[in-house]
N, C-alpha and C positions, 0 to 999 in steps of 0.2 A: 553592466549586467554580468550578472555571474552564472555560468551553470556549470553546477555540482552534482558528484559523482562521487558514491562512496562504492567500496568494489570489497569484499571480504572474501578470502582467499585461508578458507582452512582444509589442510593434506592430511591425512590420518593415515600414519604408518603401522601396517599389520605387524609387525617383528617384536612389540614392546611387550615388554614382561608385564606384568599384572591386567593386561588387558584381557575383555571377554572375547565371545565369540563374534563381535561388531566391530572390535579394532580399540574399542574404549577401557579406558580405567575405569574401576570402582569410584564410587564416592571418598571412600578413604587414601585410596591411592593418590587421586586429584589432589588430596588435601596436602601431600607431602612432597611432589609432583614440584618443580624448579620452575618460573615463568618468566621469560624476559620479554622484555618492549624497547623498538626503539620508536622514541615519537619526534617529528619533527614541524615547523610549524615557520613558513615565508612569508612576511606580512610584503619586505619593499626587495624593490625590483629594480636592476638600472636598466634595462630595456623595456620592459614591464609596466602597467599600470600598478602602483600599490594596491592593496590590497588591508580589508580593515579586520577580519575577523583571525584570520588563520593562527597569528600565536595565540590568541584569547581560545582555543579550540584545543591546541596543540597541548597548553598548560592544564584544562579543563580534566582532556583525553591521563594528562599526564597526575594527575593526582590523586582520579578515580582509580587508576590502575597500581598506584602504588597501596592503596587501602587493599586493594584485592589481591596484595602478594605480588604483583611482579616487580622485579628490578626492571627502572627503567634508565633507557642513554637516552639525551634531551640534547636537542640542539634547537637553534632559532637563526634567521634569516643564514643560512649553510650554505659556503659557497660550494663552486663544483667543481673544484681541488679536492674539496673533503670529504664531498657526500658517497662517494664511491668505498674513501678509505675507512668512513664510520658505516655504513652497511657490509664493509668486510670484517671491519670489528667486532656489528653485532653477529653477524652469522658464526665467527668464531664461540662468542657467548651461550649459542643456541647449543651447539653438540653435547650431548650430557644432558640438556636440558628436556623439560617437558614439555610446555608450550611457550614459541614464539608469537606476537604480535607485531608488526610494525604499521604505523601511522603519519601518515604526508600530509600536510593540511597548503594548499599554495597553487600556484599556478601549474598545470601539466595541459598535454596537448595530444593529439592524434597526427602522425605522420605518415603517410602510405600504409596502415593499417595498423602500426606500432604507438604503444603512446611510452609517454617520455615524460618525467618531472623535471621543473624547470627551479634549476639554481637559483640565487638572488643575485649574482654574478655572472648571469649567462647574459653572451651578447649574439646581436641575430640582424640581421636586413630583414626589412621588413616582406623583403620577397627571395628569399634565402631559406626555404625548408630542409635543403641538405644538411644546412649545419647546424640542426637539431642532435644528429649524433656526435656532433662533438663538444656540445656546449649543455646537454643536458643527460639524465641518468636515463636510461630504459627500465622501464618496470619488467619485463624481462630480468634482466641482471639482477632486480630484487631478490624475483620470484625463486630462479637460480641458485641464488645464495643461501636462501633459508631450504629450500628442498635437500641440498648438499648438507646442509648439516644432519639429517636423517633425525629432528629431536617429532615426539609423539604428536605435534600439532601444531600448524602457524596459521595464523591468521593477519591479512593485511589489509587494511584501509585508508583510502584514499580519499582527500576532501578535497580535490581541485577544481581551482576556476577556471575554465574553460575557454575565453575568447578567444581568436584566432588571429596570430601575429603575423601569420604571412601570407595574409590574404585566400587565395580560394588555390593554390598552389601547391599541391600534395599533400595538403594539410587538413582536417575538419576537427569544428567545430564540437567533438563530443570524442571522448575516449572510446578506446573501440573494445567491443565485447572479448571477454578470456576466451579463449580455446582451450580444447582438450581439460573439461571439466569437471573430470569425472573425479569424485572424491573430492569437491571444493564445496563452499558456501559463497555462492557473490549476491552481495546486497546492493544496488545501486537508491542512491539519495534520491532521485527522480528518475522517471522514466528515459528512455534512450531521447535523445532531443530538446530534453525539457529546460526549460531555463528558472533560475532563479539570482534574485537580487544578493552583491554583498553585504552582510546587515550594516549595520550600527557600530561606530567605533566604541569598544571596551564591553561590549555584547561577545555573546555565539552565536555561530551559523544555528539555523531551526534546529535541524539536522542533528548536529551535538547536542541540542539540549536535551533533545527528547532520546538520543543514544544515552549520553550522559544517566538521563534520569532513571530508565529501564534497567541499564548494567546492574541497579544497586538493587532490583528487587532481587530478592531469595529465592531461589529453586528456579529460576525462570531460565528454560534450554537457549540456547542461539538462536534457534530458530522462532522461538516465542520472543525473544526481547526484540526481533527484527519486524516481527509480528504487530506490537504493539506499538513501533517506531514510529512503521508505516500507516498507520490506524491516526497516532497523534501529529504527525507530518500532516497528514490530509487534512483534516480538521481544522488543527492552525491556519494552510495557507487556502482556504475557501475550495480543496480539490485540484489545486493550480498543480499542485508540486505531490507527487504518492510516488514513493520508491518502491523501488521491486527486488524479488528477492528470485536466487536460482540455486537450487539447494541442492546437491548430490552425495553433501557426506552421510556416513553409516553411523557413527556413533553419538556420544551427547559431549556436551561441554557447555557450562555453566561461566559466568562471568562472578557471581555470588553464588556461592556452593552453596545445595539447601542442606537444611540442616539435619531434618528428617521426611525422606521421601512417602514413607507412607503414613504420613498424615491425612484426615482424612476431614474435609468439611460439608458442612452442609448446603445443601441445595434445594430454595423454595422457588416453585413453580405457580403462579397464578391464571388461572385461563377465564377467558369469557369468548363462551358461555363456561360455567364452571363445570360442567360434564362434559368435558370435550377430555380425547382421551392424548395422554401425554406417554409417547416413549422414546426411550434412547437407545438409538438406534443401532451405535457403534459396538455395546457389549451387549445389543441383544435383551434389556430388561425395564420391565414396564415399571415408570416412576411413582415412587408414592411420595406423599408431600414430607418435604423436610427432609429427606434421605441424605445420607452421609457418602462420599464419594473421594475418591483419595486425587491428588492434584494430577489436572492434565485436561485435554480438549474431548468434550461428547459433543455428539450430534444430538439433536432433538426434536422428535415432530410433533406437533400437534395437529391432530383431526376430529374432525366431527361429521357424521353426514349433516346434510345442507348447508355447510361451510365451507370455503377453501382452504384446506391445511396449510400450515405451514413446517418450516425445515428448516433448522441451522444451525453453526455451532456455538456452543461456550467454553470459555479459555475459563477452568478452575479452579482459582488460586487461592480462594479466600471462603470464606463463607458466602452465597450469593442468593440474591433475591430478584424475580423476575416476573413483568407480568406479559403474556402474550394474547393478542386480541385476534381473533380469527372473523374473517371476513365473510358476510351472506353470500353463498353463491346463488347467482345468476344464470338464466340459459345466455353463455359468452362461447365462443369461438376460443378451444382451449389452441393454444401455440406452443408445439415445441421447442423449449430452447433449454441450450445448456448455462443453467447459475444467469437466467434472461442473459444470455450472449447473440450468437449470432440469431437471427429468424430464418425459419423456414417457409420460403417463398410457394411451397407446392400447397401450400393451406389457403391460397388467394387466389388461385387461378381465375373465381368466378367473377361475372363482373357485380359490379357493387353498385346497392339502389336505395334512394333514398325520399321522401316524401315527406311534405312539410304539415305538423299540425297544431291547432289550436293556436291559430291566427297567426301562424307563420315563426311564433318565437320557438315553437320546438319542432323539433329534427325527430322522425323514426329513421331507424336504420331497416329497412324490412325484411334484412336476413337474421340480426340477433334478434330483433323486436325491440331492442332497448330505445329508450328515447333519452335526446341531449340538449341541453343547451347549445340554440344558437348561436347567440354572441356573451361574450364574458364581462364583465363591467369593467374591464379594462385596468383594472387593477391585482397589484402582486400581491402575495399572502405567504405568512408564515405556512407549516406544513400543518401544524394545529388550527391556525384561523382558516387552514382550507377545507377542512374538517367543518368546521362548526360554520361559515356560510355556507356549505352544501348541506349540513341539518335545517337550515334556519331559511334558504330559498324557497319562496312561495312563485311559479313560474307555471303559468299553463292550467290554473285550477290545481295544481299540486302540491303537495308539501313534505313530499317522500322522497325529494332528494340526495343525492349522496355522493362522494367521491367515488372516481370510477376505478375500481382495480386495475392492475398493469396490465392485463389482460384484455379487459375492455377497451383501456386508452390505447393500447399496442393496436385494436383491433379497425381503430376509427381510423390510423394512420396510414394509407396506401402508397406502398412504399414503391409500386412497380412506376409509378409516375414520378419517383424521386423528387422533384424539387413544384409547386407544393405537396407537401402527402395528404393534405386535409380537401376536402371536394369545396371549393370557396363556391360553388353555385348554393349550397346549402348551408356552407356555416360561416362568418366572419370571426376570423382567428390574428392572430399576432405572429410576427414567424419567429418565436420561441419556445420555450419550453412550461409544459402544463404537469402539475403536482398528479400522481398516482396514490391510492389510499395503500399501497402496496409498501412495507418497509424492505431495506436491506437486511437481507440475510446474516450475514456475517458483523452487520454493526446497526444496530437499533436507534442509533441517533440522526440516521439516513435514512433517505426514503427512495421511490423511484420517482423520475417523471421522464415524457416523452416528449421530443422536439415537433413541431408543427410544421416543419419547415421541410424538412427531411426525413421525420419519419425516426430518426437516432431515440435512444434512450441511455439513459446513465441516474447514477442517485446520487442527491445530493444533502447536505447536511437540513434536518427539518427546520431549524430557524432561519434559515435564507428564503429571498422571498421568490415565487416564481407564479405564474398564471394559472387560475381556476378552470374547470369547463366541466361541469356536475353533470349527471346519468340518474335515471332511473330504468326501472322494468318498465314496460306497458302492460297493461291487463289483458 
């Protein structure tokens, strides 16, 4: 098992000539602007498990970056005689320079809080974590090197594989977070703890392909290509694996310079109902269809009364097309949450009551009024097929059923009893997770649903299949 860790690490030095009041160059300055790389890439190991992706990543990293302007120093399986003396190399390369990069692709590890990459000639006991410092590099001494050289901008990344050579012995299992961050970008491949598999021999890790792929669009900031990384990482590995990003620098920096920033595309908005009203919220002005809009992130609501508005944003690169569907509101128990994050517990003090009708297969709830399905047919659904069986349920004399907003599902779940949240005197449920007609905000190919079990929610990709449990109003 591999778990990977990408960590980006950009310093932006206030003292450079042509930069603005943000610490950053111009567009034109970027262009003339010096870039070195060093990338490195550890498939085999003599204490070590080998390892199958790391030069296949390292070559990747190293090709794309030469199209983009930088000089790059390459090295593969590097022992740890050199790796000190070719990191003092490149830092020499940096001064003068405009931005550095460096890139590790190989085994690295966490020691008493310090992490360390690990030579192809490091040797170690398996229960020997002191002699991490003398057999392997500190990312430290990296970091060190390229800051000393004072050039306008380094950025470093790290693909390591993670298991743990010396057992549970001052050592863990995950690189340990940067410190003193301020003025950095660090992007982690997956979240703190997460694991993932090494691929395929003569493949890339996920990770680089979908870095890889974003580097080459045009005009796309750091923080936008990290942006989209993350978005297509999730998606690939079914949610398993979503990097994270921790952003503190001031200025911009492009991996493909755009060419002309104020460009301007167009942006179509489709609603239903079609008078529902759409504005963008970030500059303050109300959308009219097909509007032109120059590249970058808006926010966008749409509302309607008798609807549940909605809110999110769009990344605008291109010209874009979009349609948003707003949901009938219900008298539901509104919940406070931030981006549905934590729940606020003080909205359920009361106790909760329920009563069975129309021969026991539905459920009132008799504080929202709404009524539910009992029991669910026991099978999982697309997020569309759980759409169109909650139109097509005929259940109780009714046929006005419908998927339950995140609201309503969040509301059925009594979380103060933790383990199960659902009243099994009234409903027989599965202890997993139920489809919400509620999408993600932030990525429309995801939806919500909530766990039955616990009460938890998260959103998941709509073509996965997950359990039904349809609502209506009562009259």
């Amino acid at each position: 098992m591999r778990k990977l860790v990408i960590i980006i690490v950009v310093l932006l030095a206030p003292w450079l000539l042509q930069a603005n009041v943000n610490g950053m160059l111009s567009i034109d300055g970027m262009k003339k602007e010096k870039r070195v790389a060093l990338v490195i890439g550890n498939n085999n190991y003599k204490s070590l498990s080998p390892l199958k992706n790391p030069i296949n990543d390292a070559k990747a990293l190293k090709k794309i970056l030469e199209k983009r302007g930088f000089e790059v120093m390459y090295e593969s399986n590097i022992k740890k005689s050199n790796m000190r003396k070719v990191v003092k190399e490149f830092s020499e390369k940096l001064k003068n320079s405009g931005v550095g990069l460096f890139f590790f692709a190989g085994h690295g590890v966490q020691v008493d809080g310090r992490n360390y990459l690990i030579a192809s000639d490091s040797t170690f006991a398996n229960d020997d974590a002191d002699a991490i410092e003398y057999e392997a590099v500190a990312l430290n001494y990296v970091l060190k090197k390229m800051k000393r050289a004072k050039n306008r901008l380094n950025i470093v990344i790290l693909d390591a594989c993670r298991n743990n050579p010396f057992g549970n012995r001052g050592s863990s299992g995950g690189l340990a977070s940067v410190s003193n961050a301020r003025g950095m970008f660090i992007a982690y491949a997956t979240e703190a703890g997460g694991v993932t598999k090494d691929g395929r021999s003569g493949s890339n890790g996920i990770f680089t392909k979908y870095l890889v792929k974003n580097m080459q669009v045009e005009g796309l900031s750091i923080e936008e290509v990290f942006k989209r990384v993350r978005r297509d990482v999730h998606r690939a590995t079914n949610g398993e694996q979503s990097p994270g990003v921790y952003n503190q620098i001031l200025g911009d920096f492009y991996f493909t310079l755009p060419k002309n920033l104020r460009a301007a595309f167009q942006l179509s908005i489709e609603t239903k109902p079609k008078s529902a009203n759409v504005e963008i919220v970030n500059i303050g002005k109300k959308y009219s269809q097909n509007m032109k809009l120059k590249r970058g992130v808006y926010n966008i609501k749409v509302s309607k009364s008798g609807y549940v508005s909605k809110e999110g944003d769009i990344d605008l690169q291109n010209n874009l097309s979009i349609r948003i569907v707003l949901d009938e509101a219900t008298r539901i128990v509104t919940v406070p949450k931030n981006d549905l994050g934590k729940w606020n517990k003080k909205i359920f003090r009361g106790k909760r009551s329920y009563s069975k009708v129309k021969g026991g297969k539905v459920v009132k709830d008799n504080y929202t009024k709404l009524l539910w399905q009992k029991s669910d047919d026991g099978k999982k659904r697309s997020w569309k097929d759980a759409l169109s069986y909650c139109r097509t349920l005929s259940l109780g004399g009714f046929k006005d059923w419908k998927l339950p907003s995140f609201n309503e599902l969040y509301y059925l779940a009594d979380r103060s009893k933790f383990k199960p949240a659902i009243d099994k005197k009234f409903f027989k449920t599965k202890n997993s997770s139920y489809w919400t007609a509620t999408e993600y905000k932030n990525d429309l190919s995801r939806a919500w649903h909530v766990f039955f079990d616990d009460g938890g929610d998260f959103y998941n990709r709509k073509t996965n299949k997950v359990y039904v449990r349809c609502v209506r109003a009562s009259k």
